[in-house]
N, C-alpha and C positions, 0 to 999 in steps of 0.2 A: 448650593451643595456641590462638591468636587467630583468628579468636575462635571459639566454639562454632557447628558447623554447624546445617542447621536441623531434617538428620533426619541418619540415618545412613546412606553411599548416596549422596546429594547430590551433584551433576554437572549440566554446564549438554551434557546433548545433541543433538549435530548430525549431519546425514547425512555418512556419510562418503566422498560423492561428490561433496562441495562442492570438491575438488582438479581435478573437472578440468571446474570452472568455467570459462573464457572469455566475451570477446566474442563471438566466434564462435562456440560450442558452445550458447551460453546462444540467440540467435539465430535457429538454426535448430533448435530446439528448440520455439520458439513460432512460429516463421511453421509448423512442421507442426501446431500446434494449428488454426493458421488454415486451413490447406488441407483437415484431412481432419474436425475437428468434429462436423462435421454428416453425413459420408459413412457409407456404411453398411461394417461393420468398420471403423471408424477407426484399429484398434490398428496391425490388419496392414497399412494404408496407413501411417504412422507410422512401423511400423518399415521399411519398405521405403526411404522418407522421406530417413531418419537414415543407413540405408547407402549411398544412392545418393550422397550429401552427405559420406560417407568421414569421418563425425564422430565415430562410438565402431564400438569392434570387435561382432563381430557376436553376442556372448553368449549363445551357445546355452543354453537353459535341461536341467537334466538330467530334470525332469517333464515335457515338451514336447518334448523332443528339436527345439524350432524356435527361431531369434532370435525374444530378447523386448527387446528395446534399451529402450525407451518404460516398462518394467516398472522395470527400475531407477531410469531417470533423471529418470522426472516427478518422482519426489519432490523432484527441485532446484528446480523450479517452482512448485511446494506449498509448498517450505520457504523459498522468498526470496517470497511471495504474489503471483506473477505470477498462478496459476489456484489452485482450489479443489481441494481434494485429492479424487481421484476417490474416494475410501472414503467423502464425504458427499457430493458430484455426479455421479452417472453418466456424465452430459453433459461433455465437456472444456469447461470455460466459464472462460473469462480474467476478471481482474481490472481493473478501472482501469487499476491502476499496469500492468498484462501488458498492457493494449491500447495503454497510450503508450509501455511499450518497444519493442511489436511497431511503432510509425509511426515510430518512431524521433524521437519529439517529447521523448523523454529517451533520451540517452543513456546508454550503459553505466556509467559511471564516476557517474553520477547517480543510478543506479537503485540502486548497487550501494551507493553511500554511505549513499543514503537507507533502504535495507532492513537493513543492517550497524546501523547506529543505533538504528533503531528494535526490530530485534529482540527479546522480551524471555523468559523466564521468569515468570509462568508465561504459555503460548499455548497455544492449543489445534490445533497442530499434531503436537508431541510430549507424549502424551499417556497413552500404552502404558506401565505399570509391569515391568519386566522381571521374571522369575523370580527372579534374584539380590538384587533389592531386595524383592522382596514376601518373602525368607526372613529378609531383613534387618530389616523392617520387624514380624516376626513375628505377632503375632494382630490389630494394627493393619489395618483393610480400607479402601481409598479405591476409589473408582468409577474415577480415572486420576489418572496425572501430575499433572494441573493442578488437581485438586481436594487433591493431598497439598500441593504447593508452595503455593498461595493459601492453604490452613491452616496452613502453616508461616510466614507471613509473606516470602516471597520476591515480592522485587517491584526484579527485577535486569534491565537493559540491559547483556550484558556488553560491546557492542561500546565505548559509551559508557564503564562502566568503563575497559575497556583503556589506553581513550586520554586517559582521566580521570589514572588511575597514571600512566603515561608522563611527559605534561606537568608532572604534579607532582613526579617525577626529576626531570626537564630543570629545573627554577625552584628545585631544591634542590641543583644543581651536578652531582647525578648521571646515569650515561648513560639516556636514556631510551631506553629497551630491556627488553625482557621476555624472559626465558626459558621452556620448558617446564615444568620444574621449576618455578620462580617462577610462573605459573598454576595449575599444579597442586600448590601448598603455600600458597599466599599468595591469588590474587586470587578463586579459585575456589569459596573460604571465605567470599566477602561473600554477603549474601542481598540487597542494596542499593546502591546506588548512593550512598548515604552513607557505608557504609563504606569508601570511598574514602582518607580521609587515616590513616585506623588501618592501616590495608592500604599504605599508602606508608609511613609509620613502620617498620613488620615489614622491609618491606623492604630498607628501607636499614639496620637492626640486621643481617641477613641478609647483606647484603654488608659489612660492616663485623666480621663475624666474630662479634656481638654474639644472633643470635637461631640456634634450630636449624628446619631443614626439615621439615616432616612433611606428606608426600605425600598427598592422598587417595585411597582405596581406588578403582580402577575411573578414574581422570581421568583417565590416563595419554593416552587416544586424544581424549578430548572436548579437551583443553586443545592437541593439535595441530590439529584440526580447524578450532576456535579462530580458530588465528594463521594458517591457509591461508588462511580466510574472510575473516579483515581485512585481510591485507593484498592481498586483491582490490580494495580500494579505495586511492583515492588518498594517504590520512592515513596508511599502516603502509608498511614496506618487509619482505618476510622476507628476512634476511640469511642465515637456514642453516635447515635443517629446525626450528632447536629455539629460532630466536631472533629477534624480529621490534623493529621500531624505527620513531621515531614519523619521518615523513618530512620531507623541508626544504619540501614544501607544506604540511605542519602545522604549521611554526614560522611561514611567511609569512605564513597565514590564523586565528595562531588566535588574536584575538577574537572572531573569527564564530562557530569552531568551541567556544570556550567557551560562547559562548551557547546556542548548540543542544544543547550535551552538560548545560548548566542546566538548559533547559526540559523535556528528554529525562528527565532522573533525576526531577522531581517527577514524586508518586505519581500527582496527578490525568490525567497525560498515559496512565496505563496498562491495558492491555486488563485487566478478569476476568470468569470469568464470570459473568452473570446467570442462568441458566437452572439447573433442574435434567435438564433434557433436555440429555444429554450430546452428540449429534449437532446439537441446536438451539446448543448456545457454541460448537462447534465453528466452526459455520457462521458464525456472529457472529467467530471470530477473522479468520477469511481478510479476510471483508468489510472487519473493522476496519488489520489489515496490509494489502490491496492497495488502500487508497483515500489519495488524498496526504490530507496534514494541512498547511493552507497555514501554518498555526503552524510549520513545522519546515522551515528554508532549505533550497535546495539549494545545495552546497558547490562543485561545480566548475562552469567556465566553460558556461554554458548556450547552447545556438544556438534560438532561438525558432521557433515554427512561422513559416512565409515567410508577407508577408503575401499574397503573393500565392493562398492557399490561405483568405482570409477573402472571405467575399462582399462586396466591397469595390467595386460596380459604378459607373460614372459614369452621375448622374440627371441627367434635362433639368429644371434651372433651373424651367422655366414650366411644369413637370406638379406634380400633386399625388398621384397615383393609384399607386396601387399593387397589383399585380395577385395577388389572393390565390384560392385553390382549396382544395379540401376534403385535408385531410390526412389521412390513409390510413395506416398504421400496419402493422408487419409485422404479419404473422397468426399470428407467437408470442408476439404483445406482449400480450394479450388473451385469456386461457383462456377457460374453461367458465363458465355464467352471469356475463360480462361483468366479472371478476373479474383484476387487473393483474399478472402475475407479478411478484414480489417482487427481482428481481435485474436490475444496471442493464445486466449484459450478454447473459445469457441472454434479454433483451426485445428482439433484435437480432440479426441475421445481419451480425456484424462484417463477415465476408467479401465485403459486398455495397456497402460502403463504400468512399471513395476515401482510400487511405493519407494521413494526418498530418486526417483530419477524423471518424478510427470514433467516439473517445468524444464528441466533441463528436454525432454524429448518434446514438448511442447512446442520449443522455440528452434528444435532442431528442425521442425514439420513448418514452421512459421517460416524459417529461411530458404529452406527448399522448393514450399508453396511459391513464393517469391521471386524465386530464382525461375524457376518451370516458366511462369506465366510470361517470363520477359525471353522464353524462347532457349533457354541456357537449358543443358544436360546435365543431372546432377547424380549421382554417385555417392555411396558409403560403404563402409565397411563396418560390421559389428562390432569386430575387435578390437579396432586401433581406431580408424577416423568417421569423423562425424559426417563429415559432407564434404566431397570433391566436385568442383562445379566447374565447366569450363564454359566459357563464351565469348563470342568473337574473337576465339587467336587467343584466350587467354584463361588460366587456370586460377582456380580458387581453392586453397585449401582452410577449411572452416574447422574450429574446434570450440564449438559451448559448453561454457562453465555455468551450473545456476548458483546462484551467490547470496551471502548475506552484506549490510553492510560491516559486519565480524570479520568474515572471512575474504574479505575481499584480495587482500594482498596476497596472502596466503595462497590463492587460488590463481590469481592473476600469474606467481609465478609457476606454480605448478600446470598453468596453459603453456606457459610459453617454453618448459622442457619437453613438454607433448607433443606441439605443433612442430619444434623443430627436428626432434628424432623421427614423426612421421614425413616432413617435407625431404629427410637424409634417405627414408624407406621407401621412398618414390622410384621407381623406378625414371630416365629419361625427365632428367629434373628440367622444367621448361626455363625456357628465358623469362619468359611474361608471368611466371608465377607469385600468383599474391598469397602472402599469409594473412587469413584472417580470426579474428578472437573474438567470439561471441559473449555476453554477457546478459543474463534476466534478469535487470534492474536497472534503473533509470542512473544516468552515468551525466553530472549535472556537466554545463560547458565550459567552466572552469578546473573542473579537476585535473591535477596533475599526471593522472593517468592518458591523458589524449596526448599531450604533446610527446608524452613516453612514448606512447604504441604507433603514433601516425611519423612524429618526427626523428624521433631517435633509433628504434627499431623499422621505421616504414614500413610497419601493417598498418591493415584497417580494422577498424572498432567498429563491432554492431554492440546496441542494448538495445532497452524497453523505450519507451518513450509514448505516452499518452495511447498504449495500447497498440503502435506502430512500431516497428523497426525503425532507429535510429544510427543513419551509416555515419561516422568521424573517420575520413579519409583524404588522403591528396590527391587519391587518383578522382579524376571525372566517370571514369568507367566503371568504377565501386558503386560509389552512391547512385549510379544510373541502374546499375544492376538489382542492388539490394532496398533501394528506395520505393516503397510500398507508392502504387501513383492512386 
């Protein structure tokens, strides 16, 4: 059968709580991260939260005899990378991508695409080998999941798949439509996202009376879970429990969408581990899922943060001065011997932030922290700039954008008429002054954007990168500065 799996066992698994997914459900889901985070019991605020809000029933647990709602369902949140899965953070700490759903700077149908796509095999979400496969797998031992799949060669987006197949029906005359069966015989069997057109081949012999079915053991629920999950997004419709189809916004859009399901299947776009610390890759997946990748469009129509929410104030013409003060920095940005917590949002009490500006002040508090620690003076102003930082003999002028990958150019230039009418409102313009451009989202090392900002302009680029600050600079004294040690 086409073609040989990669072990025996082999199944792409998903929660099976991803059905009662919604806008709304998904929503108030994460604004109770936001309310009770930090409160003491957070669970049972949380769940109190979710009943008062009439969002799921009330799930009495049978060890508890008490609702545990929050028990079940965080894992929806862990598993689309809004927050960090509390089994490696104690703390409920959001992600990026969870704090622009929560400001609603991305919408649902944005969030949902962009996580649907990205998805992949192996993550380090699902990671747990089950009983039934460790029997299967017999004297063979892996430390989890994602260490069996990485050695197996699986290095599969099945959302990307799905709709890879689909489209390739649809342009070979056939109904672009999948079935259950047809996942679970056919698409379910690739380890790759190349195998894509060998897998449309089968397919159409398969309808055509020409190939036979053979189901894989155990896929039966993963292959509907599947098609619930896509077609949450705008690209799929589910037509019946068992049979989902590519939508008429995926016939109108898809150039775009073929490109991003191109750059999506190469190998180099995909998470693995580095670590043999199994709790350290873990940590490294969420970081790597809930941070945008501006390399990867957003597909539906996007409504842009207002500008009215940029410190966009009118300066008097005949001043030059700008009024900067000592920057101050929450008191969890900064641990024990002067040392930066490691995570862009855990350095931050989201909650204390004005909706549609958390990540942007998020990561304003992240490069401050950063700055402080390495002995640098840092400085802002509310109305005009973000961070002035001087160190050793030399100045930094810092301005964060939070970004989509939508909006990226768009903002990119609207930083750089910012930073430079504040670097003109300087008083005593230094020699050694650097302009820098911040960015929350992961900014890949190819993008056209670096050799722009570092070479042509001679600034320095911060972004996101696996939960770290990421400095792309020529100076050595930038990245020394801004480099998280």
């Amino acid at each position: 059968m086409y073609p040989n799996v990669p072990y025996t066992g082999y199944s792409w698994p998903l929660t099976q709580h991803m059905g009662v997914v919604s806008r709304e459900t998904l929503y108030v889901l994460i604004e109770a991260c936001l309310l009770y985070a930090n409160s003491d019991n957070p669970v049972k605020k949380i769940n109190q939260h979710l009943l008062d809000n009439n969002v799921f029933s009330e799930n009495f647990r049978a060890d508890s005899g008490k609702p545990d709602v929050w028990r079940d369902y965080q894992q929806i949140l862990s598993e689309l990378g809004l927050i960090y899965s509390t089994q490696i953070e104690r703390q409920i700490t959001l992600t990026p991508i969870g704090v622009a759903f929560l400001d609603k700077t991305l919408n649902f149908d944005e969030m949902i695409t962009l996580q649907v796509l990205r998805y992949q095999y192996p993550n380090g979400h699902k990671v747990t080998i089950s009983t039934s496969l460790q029997e299967t797998l017999g004297d063979r031992e892996y430390n989890s999941l994602t260490q069996l799949q990485t050695l197996s060669g699986v290095a599969v987006r099945p959302g990307v798949l799905l709709w890879t197949i689909m489209h390739g029906l649809y342009m070979k005359g056939f109904e672009p439509t999948l079935t259950t069966d047809e996942v679970q015989g056919f698409v379910m069997r690739c380890r790759a996202n190349s195998d894509a057109p060998m897998c449309i081949e089968h397919i159409i012999r398969y309808r055509e009376g020409n190939c036979p079915l053979e189901l894989l053991d155990r896929g039966r629920r993963n292959s509907q879970d599947w098609l619930k999950f896509a077609s949450l997004t705008p690209l799929f419709v589910l037509e019946r429990r068992d049979r989902i189809r590519l939508s008429e916004y995926s016939i109108t859009n898809v150039d775009e969408i073929v490109q991003i399901c191109n750059r999506l299947g190469e190998k180099s776009t995909f998470w693995f581990p580095t670590s043999a610390d199994r709790r350290q890759s873990r940590f490294s997946w969420y970081s790597f899922f809930g941070t945008f990748d501006i390399s990867v469009s957003l597909i539906p129509t996007h409504n842009e943060i207002p500008e009215s929410l940029e410190k966009d104030v009118e300066l008097a013409s005949t001043t030059r001065n700008v009024n900067l003060g000592n920057y101050i920095p929450e008191p969890s940005a900064v641990g024990a011997n002067n040392v930066v917590g490691r995570q862009i949002i855990s350095t931050y009490d989201y909650s204390k932030s004005h909706a549609g500006r958390r990540l942007h002040d998020n990561m304003v508090n992240l490069i401050a922290s950063t700055c402080i620690s390495k002995g640098a003076s840092v400085y802002n102003d509310p109305n005009t700039i973000d961070l002035f930082v001087m160190h050793k003999d030399c100045e930094y002028l810092v301005e964060v954008k939070s970004i989509t990958p939508k909006n990226f150019i768009s903002r990119l230039r609207y930083a750089l008429g910012q930073i430079l009418q504040y670097d003109y409102l300087l008083d005593n313009i230094h020699p050694s002054r650097r302009l820098v451009l911040a960015f929350t989202a992961s900014i890949p090392p190819d993008s056209w954007s670096i050799p722009f900002i570092n070479d042509h302009l001679n600034f320095d680029l911060l972004s996101i990168e696996n939960d770290r600050l990421n400095t792309y600079s020529n100076s050595s004294d930038a990245k020394s500065l801004f480099g998280v040690a």
